[in-house]
N, C-alpha and C positions, 0 to 999 in steps of 0.2 A: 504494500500500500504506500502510497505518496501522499502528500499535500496537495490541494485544489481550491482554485480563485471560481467564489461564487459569482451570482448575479450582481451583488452589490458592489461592489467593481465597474463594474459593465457603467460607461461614460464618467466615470470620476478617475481609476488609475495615478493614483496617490504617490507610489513609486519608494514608499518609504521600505518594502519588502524587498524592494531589489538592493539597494542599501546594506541591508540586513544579510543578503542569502551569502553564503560563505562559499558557495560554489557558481555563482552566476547562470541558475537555472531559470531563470524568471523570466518572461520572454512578452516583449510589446508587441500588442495587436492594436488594429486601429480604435477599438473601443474596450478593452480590456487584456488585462495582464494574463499571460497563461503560465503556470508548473509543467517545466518538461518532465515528466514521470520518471524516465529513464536517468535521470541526472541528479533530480534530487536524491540525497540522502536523510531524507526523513528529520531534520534536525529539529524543527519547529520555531525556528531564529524566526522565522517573516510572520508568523500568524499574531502575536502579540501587537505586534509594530505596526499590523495593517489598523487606520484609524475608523474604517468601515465596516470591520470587525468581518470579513470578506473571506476571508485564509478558514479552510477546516481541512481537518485528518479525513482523509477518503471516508472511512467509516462513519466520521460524524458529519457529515453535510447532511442539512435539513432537509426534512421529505421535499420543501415547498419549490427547492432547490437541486432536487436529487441529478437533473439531468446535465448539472453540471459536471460531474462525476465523469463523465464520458467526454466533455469538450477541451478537456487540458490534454487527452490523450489524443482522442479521434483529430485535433486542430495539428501534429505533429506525423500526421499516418503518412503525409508526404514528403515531407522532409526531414525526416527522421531525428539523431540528435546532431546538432550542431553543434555542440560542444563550447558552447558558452552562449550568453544571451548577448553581451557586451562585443563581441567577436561578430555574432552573425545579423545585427542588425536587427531592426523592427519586422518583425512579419508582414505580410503583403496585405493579408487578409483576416479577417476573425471568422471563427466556426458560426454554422449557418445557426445554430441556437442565438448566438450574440448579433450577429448581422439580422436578425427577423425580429428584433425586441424594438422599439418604440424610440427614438432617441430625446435623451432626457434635457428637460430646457438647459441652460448651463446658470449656475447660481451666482448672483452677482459679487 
């Protein structure tokens, strides 16, 4: 099991968990941060730090939220691991879960 960036993420991307991550697994998409599964090492350095309280241990992502469980992984089925976030750049695209959500006003 890995760490997973829920919904509440999705148009805010705070960025204090990349900061945080000791391995540089955390990886920008255009409306939310994704956990490369394969890279993380389980530490729980970024879940504290996130201020949207957005970070959960696979196991515990809320039901309301469960489907995010699959988007930190299925978002990397193409490009596999990159071996760092800081290395490879923003991703092009977010998974279609995040790309089909509503975009949020931006708060002044």
């Amino acid at each position: 099991m890995t760490y997973v960036i829920a919904q509440p993420c999705v148009d805010v991307k705070d960025r204090a968990c990349i900061d945080e991550c000791p391995v540089d697994c955390i990886y920008e998409g255009p409306r939310k941060l994704y956990i490369q599964p394969d890279e993380c090492v389980d530490c729980g350095a970024c879940e504290p730090v996130c201020p949207v309280e957005a970070i959960f241990f696979a196991d515990d992502v809320p039901a309301e939220w469960e489907e995010y469980r699959t988007a930190d992984t299925e978002i990397f089925a193409t490009i596999g691991s990159p071996g760092g976030a800081s290395g490879a750049g923003p991703l092009a695209d977010d998974h279609p879960l995040v790309a089909a959500r509503p975009a949020l006003e931006p708060q002044p």
